[in-house]
N, C-alpha and C positions, 0 to 999 in steps of 0.2 A: 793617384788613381790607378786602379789594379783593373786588369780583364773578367775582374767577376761585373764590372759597372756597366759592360752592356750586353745587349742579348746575344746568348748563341746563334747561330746561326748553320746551314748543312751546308757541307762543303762542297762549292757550285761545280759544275759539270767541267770536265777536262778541257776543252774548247777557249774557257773564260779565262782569257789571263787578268788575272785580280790587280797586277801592275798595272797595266797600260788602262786600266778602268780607274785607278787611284791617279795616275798621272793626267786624267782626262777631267775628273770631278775636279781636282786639285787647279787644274790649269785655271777653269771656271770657276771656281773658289776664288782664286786668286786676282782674278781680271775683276769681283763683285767687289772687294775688299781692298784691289788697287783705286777704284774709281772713289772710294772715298780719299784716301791718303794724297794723289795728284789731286785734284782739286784745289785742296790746300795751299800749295804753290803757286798755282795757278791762277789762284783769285786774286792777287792783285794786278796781273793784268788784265784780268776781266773784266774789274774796274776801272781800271785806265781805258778800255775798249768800249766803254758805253759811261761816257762822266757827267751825261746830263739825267742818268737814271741813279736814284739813291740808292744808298750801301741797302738799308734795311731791304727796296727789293729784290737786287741783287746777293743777297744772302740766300736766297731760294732756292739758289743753284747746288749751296750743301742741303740745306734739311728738307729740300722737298723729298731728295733721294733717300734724306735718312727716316722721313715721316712715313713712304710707301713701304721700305725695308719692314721698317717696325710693325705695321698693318697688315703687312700682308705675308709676316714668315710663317706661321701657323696656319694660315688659312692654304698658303701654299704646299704644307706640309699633307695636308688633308684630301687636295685636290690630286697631289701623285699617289695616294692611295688609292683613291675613287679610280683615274684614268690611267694609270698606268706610270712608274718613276722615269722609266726610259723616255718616253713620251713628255712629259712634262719637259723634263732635264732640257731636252733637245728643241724644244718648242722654247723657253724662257731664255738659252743659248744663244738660241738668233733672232729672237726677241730684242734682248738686250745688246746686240750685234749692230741691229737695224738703229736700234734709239740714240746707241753712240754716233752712229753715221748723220742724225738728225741733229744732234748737238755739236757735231765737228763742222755742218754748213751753219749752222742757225742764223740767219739775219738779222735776228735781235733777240733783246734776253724773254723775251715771251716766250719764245720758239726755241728757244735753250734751256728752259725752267722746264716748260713741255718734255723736251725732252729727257729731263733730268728724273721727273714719273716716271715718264715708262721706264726708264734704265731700273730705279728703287723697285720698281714693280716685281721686273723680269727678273732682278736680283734675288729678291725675296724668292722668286720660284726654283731657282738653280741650287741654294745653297740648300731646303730640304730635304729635294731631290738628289743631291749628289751624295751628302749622307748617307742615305738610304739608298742608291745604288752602289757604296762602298760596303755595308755592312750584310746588303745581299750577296756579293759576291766576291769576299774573300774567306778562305777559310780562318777557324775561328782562333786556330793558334797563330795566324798574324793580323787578327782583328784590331786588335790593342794597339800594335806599332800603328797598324795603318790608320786609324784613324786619330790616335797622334798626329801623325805625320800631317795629314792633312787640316785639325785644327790651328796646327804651327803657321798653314800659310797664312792665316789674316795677319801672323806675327811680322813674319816673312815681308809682307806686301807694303806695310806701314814703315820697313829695315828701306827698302827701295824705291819708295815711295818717291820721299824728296829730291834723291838724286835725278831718277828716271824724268820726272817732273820737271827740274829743274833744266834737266837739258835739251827736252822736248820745246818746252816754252822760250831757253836760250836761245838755240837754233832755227827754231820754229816762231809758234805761237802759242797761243793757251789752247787751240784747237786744238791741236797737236795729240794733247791728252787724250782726247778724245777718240781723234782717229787711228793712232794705234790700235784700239781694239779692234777692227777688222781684220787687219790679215791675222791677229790670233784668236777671233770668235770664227772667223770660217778653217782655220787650221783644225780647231777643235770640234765642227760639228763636223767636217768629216773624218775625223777620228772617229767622231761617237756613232754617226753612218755606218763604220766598218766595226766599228771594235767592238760599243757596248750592247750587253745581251739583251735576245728579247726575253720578257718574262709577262707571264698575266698579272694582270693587275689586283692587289694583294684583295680590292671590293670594299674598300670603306666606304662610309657614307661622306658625303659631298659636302664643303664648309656651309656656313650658316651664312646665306647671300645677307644679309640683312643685318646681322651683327659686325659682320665684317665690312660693312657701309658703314656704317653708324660708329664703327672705332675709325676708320678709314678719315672720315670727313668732321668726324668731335676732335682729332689732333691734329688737323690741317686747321681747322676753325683755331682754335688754341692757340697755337702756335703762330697765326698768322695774329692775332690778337696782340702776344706777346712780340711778333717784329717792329708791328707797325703803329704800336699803341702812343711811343714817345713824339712818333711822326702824326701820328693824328687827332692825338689828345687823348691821357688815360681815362677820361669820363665820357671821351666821345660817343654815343649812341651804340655805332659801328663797333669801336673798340669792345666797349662791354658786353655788345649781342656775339662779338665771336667770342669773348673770353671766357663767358658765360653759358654759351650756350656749345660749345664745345665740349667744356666740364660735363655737362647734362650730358650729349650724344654719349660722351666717353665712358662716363657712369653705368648710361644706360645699355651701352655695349656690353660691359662685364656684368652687368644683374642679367642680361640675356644666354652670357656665356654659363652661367653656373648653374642654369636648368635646362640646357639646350643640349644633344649627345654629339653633337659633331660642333662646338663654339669656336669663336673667330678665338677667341683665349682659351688656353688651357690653365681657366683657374680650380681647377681639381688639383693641380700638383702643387697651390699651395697648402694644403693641407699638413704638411712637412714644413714646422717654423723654420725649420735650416733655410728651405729652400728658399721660403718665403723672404723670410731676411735677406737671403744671398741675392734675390730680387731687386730689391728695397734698396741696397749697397749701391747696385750698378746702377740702377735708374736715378740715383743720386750723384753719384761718379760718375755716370756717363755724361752732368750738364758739365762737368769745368773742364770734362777730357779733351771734348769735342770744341769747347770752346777757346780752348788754349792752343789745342791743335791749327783750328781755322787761325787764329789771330799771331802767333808765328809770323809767317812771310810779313804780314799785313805789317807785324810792328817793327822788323829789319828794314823792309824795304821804304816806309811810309817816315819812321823817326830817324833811323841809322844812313840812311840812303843806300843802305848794302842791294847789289842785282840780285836779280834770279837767281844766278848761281850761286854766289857768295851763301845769298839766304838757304840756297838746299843744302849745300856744303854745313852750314851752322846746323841746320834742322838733321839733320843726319846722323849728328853724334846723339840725339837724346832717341833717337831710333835703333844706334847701336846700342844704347846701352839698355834700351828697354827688351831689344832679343836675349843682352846677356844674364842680363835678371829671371826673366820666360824662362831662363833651361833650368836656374837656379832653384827657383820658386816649383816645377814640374819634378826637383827632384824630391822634395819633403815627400816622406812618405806616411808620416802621422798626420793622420787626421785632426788632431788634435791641436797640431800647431798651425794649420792651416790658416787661423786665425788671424794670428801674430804674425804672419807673415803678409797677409792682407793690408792687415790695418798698419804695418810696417812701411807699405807702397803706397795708401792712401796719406798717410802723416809726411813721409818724403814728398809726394807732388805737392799738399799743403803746403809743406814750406819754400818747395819751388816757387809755387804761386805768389805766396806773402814775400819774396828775396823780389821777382818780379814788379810787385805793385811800389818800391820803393824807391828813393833818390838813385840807387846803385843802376837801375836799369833809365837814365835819364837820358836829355839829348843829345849826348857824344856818345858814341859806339865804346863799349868795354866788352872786347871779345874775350881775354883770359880770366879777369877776375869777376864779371858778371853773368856773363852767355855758358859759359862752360860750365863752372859749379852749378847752374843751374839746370841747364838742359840733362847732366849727370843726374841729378837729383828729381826732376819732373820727370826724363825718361826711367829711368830707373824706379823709380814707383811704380811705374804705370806697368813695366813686365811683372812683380810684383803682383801687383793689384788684382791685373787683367787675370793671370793665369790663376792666380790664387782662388777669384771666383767663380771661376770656367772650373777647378778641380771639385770645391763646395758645393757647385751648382748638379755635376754627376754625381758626386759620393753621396746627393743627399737625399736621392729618387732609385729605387727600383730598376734592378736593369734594365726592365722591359720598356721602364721611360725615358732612359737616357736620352733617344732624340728629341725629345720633346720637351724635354728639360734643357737640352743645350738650345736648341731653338728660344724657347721664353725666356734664357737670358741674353742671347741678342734680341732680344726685341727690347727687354727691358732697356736695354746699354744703349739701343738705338733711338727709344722713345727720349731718354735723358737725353743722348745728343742734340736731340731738335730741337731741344727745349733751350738748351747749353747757346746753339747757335743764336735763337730769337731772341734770348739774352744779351749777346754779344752785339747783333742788329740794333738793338735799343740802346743800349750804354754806347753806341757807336754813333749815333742818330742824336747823342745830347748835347745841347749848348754847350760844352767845353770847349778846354786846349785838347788835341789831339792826344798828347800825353798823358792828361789828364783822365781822357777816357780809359787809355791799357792801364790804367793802374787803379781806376775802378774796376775796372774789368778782370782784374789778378789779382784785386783783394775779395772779391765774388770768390772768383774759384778758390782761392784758401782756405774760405769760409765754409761752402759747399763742401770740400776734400775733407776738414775739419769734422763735418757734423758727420760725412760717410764713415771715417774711421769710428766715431763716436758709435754708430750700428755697427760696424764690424766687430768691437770689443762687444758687443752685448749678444753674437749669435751662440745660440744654446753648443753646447758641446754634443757631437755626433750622438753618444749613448745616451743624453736626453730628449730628443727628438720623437 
């Protein structure tokens, strides 16, 4: 990815230090992107903390937050146009400040799931907004780095994730997770108080309330279809009206977005099969990512009997190795192998996955010769993968879209997550052995990683596009 991939920008007024504005959007990047990674850890005691309520609805806790993510980054992108980035930023800030402190008391998982919305919500609104408070206000010969720098944090945040997690929850509890974001969401609104600039608001039009309902509540329907289907019968009435009629809202969201000037989607930028493709990859990638991610702790601590910590200690290494692939993978600078390099990350977590679903990962703990080749091989796809189509995904839009283009592919990655998770609810919810389930559940993701690579080898090459 080269500094022609995004817009120039006028070099902001002497006043703005462009640092301490990247280390404030960053900070807030990284607290949105950390609250997915802890969780992870964390859910098996959040299960041991409510054991008369089922897995599947206690799965809510990940993909509600990844379903509002997914809903509302775009729309959220739209709305700091309209009202102002600084304003948004700081409003979604202590937004999700507040939601964490609702999730850190919650007195049960209703009021925890509750507040696991607004967090996805307010997250969705920060990470637009911080973008676009970085690329207003740095000049344009350290554009590039800087916003590097700050795409690396969700890399960053998934690297410290399990540790963080794991000590919080060791020490603590699964609150814990939670309540750390306060003292560093009030650190950072009053940074953003003092530091970030005021600017008028650039005056776009306002998202499309309506669209953005209708995708909002067609992937929640969906999704809930898909947790709760095994637990309440796939032909159940119920089951079918969400699974069904979800697809319809969802459908009918994007036939909305493609004649509407302000859509909850921006599917104008698929007009670019690259991008398109590179879409279609992650929203596929994204179901075994997210699903292998959650199921982790679940399957050390549930079959192996390893603690908390043992379990982040293990989850750790395939988070180191997924940073060290990220730098690897950010240095290609052909476009043209960008590919091979993708589909190279997708084929390694495959066969993480498929080394996963077999006798090798059985009821006795094998930490050297099963948990390590593999975690090496799952993480190390994944920095791969991840950054491979995070680089695809800019090179393959107009500089003038690069936000909007990095935005639609987290949504894409986030929408497959949800799905990845409702997956995992279900295969988790079956009449099986316990074991039985992770290894249904690691021959899915093989499967899925399998068919993603299958699209990666078939995306056009940049000068066909």
């Amino acid at each position: 990815m080269t500094s022609e991939t995004v817009p120039k920008t006028e070099a902001p007024p002497k006043q703005i230090n462009p640092g301490l504005v990247l280390a404030l959007c960053s900070g807030a990047t990284f607290m949105a992107f950390l609250d997915l990674a802890v969780v992870n850890i964390a859910f098996p005691d959040i299960l041991a903390d409510y054991p008369d309520t089922p897995m599947s609805t206690l799965t809510w806790v990940a993909s509600a937050y990844a379903i509002m993510f997914a809903a509302l980054l775009t729309p959220a992108g739209k709305l700091a146009d309209a009202l102002g980035r600084r304003r948004v930023f700081m409003i979604a800030l202590a937004g999700f400040t507040l939601a964490s402190l609702v999730c850190a008391l919650a007195p049960n998982p209703a009021v925890l799931v509750g507040g696991r919305v607004f967090q996805g919500a307010f997250a969705a609104g920060m990470i637009p907004s911080a973008l676009a408070l970085i690329i207003a206000n740095t000049p344009f010969e350290r554009l590039f780095k800087a916003v590097a720098a700050w795409t690396a944090i969700s890399g960053f945040s998934a690297v410290v994730g399990p540790a963080l997690g794991g000590v919080l929850v060791e020490q603590f509890d699964w609150r814990a997770v939670f309540l750390i974001n306060l003292p560093v969401g009030l650190l950072l609104l009053v940074g953003g108080l003092r530091a970030l600039p005021r600017h008028e608001a650039p005056g776009g039009a306002f998202p499309d309330v309506l669209g953005t309902v209708l995708l909002t509540v067609g992937l929640g329907a969906a999704v809930a279809g898909l947790t709760e289907g095994d637990r309440w019968g796939w032909l159940d009435p119920l089951t079918l009206v969400l699974l069904l009629g979800g697809v319809a809202l969802t459908l009918a969201a994007l036939a909305r977005s493609r004649r509407h000037p302000s859509p909850a989607v921006e599917t104008g930028l698929w007009s670019s099969r690259r991008f398109a493709m590179c879409n279609v990859a992650y929203f596929v990638f994204g179901a075994p990512m997210f699903a292998w991610l959650l199921s982790g702790a679940l399957f050390t601590t549930g079959i192996w009997g390893w603690s908390i910590m043992e379990s982040a200690g293990a989850l750790s290494i395939g988070a180191f190795a997924s940073m060290v692939t990220s730098v690897i993978a950010g240095r290609v600078n052909d476009q043209g192998k960008h590919r091979w390099v993708i589909a190279l990350g997708t084929a390694m977590f495959a066969a993480c996955c498929a080394m996963m679903s077999t006798d090798l990962f059985g009821a006795e703990p094998d930490f050297w010769a099963a948990w390590v080749p593999a975690s090496l091989l799952g993480g190390g796809g994944l920095g791969l993968a991840i950054t491979g189509l995070g680089v695809v995904a800019a090179t393959s839009l107009p500089p003038i879209q690069f936000a909007a283009g990095l935005g639609m592919n987290m949504t894409a990655r986030q929408l497959g997550g949800a799905l990845g998770i409702a997956a995992l609810a279900a295969v988790m919810s079956a009449d099986r052995l316990p074991l039985d389930n992770f290894h249904t559940l690691y021959l899915g993701c093989a499967i899925a990683s399998a068919v993603a690579t299958l699209i990666v080898l078939a995306f056009p090459a940049p000068a066909e596009d």
